[in-house]
PyMOL commands that place a pseudoatom at each C-alpha (Angstrom):
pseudoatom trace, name=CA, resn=UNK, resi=1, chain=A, elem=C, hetatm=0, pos=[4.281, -22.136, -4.575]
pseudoatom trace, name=CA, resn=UNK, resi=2, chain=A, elem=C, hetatm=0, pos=[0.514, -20.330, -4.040]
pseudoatom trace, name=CA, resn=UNK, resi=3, chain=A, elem=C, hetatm=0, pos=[-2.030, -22.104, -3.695]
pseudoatom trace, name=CA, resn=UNK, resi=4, chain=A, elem=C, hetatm=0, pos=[-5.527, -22.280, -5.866]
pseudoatom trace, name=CA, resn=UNK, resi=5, chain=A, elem=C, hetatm=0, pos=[-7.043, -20.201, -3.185]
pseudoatom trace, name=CA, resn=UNK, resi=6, chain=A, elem=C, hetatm=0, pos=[-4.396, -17.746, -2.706]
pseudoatom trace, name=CA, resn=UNK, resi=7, chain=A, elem=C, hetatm=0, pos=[-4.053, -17.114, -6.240]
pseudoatom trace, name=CA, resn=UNK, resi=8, chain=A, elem=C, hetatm=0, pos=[-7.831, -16.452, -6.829]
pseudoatom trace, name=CA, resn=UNK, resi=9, chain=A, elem=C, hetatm=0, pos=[-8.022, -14.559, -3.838]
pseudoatom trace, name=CA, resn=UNK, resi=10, chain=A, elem=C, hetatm=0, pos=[-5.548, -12.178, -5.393]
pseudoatom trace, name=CA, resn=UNK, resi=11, chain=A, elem=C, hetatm=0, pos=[-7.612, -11.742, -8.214]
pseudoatom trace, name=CA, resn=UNK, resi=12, chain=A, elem=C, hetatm=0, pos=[-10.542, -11.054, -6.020]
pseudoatom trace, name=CA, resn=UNK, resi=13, chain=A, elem=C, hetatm=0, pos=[-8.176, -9.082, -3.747]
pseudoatom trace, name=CA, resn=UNK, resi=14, chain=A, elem=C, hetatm=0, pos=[-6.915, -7.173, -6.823]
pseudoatom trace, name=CA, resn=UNK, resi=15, chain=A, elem=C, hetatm=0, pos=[-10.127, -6.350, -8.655]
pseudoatom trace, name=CA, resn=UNK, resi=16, chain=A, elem=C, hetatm=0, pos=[-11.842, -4.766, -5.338]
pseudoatom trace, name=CA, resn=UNK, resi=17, chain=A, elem=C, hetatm=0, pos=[-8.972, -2.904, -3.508]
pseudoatom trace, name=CA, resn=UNK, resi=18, chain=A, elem=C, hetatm=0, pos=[-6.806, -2.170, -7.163]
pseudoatom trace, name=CA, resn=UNK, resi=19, chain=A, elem=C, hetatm=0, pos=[-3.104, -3.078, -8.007]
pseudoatom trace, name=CA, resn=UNK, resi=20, chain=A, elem=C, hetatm=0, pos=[-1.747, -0.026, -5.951]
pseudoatom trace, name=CA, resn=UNK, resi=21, chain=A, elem=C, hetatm=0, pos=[-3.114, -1.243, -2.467]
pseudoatom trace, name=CA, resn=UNK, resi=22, chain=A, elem=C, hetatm=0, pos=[-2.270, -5.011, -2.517]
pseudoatom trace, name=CA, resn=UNK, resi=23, chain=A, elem=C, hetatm=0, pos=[1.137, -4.739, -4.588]
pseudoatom trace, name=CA, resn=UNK, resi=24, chain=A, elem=C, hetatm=0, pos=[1.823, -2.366, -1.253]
pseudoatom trace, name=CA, resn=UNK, resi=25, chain=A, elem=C, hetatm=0, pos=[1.196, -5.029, 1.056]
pseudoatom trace, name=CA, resn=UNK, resi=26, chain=A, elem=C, hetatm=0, pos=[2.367, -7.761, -0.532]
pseudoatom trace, name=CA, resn=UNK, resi=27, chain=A, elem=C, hetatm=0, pos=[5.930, -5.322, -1.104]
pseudoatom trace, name=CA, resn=UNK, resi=28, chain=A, elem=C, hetatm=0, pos=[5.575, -4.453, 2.566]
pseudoatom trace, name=CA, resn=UNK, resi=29, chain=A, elem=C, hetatm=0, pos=[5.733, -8.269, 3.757]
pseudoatom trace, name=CA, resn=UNK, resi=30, chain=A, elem=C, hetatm=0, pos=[8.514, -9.211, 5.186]
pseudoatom trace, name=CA, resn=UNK, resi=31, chain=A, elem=C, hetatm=0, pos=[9.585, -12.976, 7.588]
pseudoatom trace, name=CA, resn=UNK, resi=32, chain=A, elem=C, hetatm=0, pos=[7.185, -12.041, 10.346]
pseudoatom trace, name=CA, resn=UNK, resi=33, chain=A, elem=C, hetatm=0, pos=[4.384, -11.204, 8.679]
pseudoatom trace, name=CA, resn=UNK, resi=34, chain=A, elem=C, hetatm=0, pos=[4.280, -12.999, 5.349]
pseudoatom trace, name=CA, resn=UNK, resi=35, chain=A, elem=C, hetatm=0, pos=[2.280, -15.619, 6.480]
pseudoatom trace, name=CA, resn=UNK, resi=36, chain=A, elem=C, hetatm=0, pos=[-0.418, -13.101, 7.442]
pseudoatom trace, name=CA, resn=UNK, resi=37, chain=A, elem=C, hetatm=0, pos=[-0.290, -11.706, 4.135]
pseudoatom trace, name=CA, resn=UNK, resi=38, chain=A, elem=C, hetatm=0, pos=[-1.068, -15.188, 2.612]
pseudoatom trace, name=CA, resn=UNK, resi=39, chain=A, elem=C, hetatm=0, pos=[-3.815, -16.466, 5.565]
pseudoatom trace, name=CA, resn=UNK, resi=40, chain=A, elem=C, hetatm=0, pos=[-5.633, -12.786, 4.458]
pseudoatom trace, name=CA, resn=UNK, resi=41, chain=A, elem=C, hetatm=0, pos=[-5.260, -13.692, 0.809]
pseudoatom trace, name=CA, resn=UNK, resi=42, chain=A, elem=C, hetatm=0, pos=[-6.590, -17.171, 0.784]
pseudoatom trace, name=CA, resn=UNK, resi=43, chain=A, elem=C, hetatm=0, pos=[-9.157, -16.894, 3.751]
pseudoatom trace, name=CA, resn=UNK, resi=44, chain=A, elem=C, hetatm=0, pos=[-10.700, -13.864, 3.193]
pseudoatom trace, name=CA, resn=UNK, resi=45, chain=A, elem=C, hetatm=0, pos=[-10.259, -13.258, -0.452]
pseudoatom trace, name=CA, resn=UNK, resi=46, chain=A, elem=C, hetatm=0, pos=[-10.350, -16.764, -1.909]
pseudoatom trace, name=CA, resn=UNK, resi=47, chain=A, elem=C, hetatm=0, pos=[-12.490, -18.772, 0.484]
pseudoatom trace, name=CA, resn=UNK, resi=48, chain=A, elem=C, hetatm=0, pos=[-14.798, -16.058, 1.664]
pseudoatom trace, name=CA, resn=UNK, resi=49, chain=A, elem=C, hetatm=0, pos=[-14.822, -13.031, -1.188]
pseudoatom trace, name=CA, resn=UNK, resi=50, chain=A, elem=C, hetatm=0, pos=[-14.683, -16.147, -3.625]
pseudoatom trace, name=CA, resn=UNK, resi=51, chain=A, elem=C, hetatm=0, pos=[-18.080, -17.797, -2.640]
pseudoatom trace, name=CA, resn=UNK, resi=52, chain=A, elem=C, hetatm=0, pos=[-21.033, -17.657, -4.733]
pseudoatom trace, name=CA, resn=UNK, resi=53, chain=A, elem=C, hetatm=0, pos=[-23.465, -16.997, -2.061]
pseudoatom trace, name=CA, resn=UNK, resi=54, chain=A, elem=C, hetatm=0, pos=[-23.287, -13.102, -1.905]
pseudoatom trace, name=CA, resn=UNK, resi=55, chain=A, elem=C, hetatm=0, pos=[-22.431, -10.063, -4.718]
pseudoatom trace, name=CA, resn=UNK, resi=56, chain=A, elem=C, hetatm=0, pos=[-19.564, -8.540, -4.449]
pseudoatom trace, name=CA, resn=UNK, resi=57, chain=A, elem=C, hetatm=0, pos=[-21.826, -5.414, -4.091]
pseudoatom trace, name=CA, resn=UNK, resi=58, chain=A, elem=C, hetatm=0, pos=[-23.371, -7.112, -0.883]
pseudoatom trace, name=CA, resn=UNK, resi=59, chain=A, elem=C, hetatm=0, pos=[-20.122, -8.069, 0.721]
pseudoatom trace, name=CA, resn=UNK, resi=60, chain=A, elem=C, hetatm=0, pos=[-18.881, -4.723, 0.331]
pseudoatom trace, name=CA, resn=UNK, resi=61, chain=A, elem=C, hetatm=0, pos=[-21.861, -3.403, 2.157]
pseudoatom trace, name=CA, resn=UNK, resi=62, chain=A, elem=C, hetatm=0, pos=[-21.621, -5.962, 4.784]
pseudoatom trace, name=CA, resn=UNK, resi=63, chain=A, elem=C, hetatm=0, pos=[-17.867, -5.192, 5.446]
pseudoatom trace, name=CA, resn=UNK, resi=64, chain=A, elem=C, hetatm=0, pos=[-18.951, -1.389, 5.647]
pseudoatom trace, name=CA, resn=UNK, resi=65, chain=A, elem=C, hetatm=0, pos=[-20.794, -2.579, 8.317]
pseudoatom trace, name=CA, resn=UNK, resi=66, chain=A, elem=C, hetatm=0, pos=[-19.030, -4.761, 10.640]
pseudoatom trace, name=CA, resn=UNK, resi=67, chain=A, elem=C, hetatm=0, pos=[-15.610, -2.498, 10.277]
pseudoatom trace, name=CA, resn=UNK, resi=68, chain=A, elem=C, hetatm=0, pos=[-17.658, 0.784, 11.713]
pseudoatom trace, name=CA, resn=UNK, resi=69, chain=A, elem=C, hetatm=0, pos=[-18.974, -1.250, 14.387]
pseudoatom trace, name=CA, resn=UNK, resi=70, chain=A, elem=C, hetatm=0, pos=[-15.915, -2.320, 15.107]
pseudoatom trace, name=CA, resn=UNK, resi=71, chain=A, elem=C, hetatm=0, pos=[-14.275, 1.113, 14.857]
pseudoatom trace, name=CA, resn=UNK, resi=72, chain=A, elem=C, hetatm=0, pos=[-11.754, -0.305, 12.492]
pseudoatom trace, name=CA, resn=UNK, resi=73, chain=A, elem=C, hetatm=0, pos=[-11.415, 3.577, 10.213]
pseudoatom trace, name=CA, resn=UNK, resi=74, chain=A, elem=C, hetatm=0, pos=[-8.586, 2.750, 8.066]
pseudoatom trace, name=CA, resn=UNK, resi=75, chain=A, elem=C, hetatm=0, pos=[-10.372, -0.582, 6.680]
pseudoatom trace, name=CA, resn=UNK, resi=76, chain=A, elem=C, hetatm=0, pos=[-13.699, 1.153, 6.509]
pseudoatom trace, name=CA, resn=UNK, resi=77, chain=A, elem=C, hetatm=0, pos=[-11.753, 3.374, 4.255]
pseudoatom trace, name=CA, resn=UNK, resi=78, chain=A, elem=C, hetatm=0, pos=[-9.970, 0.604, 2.399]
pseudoatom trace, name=CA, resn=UNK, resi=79, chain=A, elem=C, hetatm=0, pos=[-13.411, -1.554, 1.717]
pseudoatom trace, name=CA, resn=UNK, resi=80, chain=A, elem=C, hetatm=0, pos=[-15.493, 2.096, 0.835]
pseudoatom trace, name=CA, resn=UNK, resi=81, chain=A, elem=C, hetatm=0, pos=[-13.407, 2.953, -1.885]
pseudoatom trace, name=CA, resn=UNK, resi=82, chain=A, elem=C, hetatm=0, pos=[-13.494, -1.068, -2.581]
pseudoatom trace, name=CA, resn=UNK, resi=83, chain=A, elem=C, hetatm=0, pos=[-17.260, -0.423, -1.823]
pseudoatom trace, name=CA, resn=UNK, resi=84, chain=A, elem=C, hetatm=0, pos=[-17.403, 1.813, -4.741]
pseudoatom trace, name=CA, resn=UNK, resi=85, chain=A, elem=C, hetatm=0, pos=[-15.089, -0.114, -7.279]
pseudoatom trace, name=CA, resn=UNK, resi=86, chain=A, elem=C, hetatm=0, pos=[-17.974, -2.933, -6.518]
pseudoatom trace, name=CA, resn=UNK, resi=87, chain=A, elem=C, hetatm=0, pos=[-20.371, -0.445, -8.398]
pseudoatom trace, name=CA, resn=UNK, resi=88, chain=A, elem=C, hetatm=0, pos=[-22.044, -0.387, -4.598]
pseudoatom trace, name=CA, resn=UNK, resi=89, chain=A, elem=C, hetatm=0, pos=[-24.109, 3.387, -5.698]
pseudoatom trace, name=CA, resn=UNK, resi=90, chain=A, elem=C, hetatm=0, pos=[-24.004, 6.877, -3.544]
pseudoatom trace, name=CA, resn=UNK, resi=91, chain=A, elem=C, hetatm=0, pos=[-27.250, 5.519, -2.224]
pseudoatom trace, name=CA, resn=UNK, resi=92, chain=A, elem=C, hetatm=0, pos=[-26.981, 2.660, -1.130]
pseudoatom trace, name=CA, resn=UNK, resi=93, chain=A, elem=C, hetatm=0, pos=[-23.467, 3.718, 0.250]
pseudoatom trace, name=CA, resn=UNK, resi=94, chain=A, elem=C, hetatm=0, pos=[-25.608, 6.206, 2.066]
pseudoatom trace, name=CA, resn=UNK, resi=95, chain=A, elem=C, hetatm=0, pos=[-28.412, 3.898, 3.530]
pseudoatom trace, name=CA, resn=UNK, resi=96, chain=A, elem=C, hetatm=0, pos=[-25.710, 1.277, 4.541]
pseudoatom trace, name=CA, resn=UNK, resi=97, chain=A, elem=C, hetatm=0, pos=[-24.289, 4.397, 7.066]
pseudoatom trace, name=CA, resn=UNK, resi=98, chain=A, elem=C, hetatm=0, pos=[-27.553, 5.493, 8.189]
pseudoatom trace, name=CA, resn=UNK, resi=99, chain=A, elem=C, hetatm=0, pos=[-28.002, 1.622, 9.634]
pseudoatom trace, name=CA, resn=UNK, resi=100, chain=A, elem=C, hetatm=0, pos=[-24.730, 1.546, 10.813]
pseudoatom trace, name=CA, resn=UNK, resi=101, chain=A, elem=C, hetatm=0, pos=[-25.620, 4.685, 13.070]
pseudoatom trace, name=CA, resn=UNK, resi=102, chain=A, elem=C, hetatm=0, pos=[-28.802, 3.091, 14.071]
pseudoatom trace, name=CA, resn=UNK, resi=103, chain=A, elem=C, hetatm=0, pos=[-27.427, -0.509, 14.983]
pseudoatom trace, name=CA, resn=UNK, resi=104, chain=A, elem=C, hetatm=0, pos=[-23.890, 0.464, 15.681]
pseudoatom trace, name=CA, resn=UNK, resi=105, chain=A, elem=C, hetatm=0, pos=[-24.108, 3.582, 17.856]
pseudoatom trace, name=CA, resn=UNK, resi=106, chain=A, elem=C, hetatm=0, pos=[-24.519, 7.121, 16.309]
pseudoatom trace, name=CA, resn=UNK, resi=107, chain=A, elem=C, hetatm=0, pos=[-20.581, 7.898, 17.303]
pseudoatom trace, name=CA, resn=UNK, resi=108, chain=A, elem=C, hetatm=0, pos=[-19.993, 4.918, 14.472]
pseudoatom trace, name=CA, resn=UNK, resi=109, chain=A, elem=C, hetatm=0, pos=[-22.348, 6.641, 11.658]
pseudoatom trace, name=CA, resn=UNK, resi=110, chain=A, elem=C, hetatm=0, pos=[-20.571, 10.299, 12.796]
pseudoatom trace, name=CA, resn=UNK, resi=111, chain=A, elem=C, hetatm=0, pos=[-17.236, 8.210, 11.831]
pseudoatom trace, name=CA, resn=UNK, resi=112, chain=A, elem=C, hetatm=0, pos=[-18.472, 6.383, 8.965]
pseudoatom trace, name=CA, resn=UNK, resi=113, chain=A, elem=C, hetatm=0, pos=[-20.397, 9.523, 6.959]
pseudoatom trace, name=CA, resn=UNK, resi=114, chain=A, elem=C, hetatm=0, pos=[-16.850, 11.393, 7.611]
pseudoatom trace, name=CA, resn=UNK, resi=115, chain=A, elem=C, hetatm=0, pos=[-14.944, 8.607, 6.646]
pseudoatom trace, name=CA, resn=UNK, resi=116, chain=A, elem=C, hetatm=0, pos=[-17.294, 9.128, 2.932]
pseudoatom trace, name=CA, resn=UNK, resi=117, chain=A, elem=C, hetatm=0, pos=[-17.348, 12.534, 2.647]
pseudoatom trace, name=CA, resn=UNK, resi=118, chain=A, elem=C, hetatm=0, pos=[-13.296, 12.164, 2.700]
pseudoatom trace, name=CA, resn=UNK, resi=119, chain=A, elem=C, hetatm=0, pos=[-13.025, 9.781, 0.528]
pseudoatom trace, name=CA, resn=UNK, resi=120, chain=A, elem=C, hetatm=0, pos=[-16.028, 11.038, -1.877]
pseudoatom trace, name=CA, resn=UNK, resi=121, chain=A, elem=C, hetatm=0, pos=[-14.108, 14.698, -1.941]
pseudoatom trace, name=CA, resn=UNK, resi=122, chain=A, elem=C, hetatm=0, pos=[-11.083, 12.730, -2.794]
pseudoatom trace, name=CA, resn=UNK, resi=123, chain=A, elem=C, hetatm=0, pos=[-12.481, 11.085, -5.570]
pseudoatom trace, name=CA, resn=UNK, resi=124, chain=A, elem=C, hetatm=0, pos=[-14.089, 13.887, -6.822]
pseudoatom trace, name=CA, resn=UNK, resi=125, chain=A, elem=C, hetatm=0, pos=[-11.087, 15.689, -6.697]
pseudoatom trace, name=CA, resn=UNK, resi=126, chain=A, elem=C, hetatm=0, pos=[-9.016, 12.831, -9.089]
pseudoatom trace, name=CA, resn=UNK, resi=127, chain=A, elem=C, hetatm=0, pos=[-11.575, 12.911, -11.432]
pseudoatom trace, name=CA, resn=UNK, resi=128, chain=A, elem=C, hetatm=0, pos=[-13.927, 10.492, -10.547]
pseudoatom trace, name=CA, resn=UNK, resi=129, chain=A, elem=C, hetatm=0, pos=[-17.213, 9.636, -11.813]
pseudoatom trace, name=CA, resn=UNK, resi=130, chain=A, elem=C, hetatm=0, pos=[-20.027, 10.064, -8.883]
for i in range(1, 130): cmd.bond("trace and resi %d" % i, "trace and resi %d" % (i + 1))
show_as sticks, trace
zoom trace
């Protein structure tokens, strides 16, 4: 049976990465990895994602932060796109890179702008609102 935190954490989980993405990894779990699927749910999406502290806006930008610096591309992707479901604005989407090249190594910002521009031209592509 989930847990308070697991099942908030899905909502949280939910409303930043959509339906698509998390019904996807929660289909994809299997014995071995399961348990991940729940410790990600509940720890990062309920405990952390869930705290009052922060806007989801400013977590966003935060996470676009520490996954370039970490070189982590497919979750930068993942948490931009989440980044802009969290009404974070073309802006501020663009400052947050420009610091990430500065702090994080220029190689990071060259990864992180064409990690946007992708996902922007996507977007813009379905349809979406800029």
């Amino acid at each position: 049976m989930p847990s308070e935190l697991f099942e908030s954490g899905l909502k949280i989980r939910r409303e930043v990465l959509g339906n698509e993405y998390v019904d996807r990894a929660l289909a994809n779990a299997d014995d071995f990895n399961r348990d991940f699927q729940t410790y990600v749910t509940e720890s990062c999406w309920g405990a952390i994602w869930g705290r009052p502290g922060l806007s989801r806006k400013q977590r966003s930008l935060n996470n676009l932060c520490l996954l370039a610096a970490l070189n982590r591309g497919q979750e930068f992707e993942i948490h931009l796109k989440g980044a802009l479901t969290n009404g974070c604005t073309l802006e501020e989407i663009k400052e947050t890179l420009l610091q990430i090249a500065c702090y994080a190594g220029m190689p990071a910002g060259v990864e992180a702008f064409r990690i946007a521009k992708k996902v922007l031209a996507e977007r813009k592509a379905a349809g979406a609102a800029e």
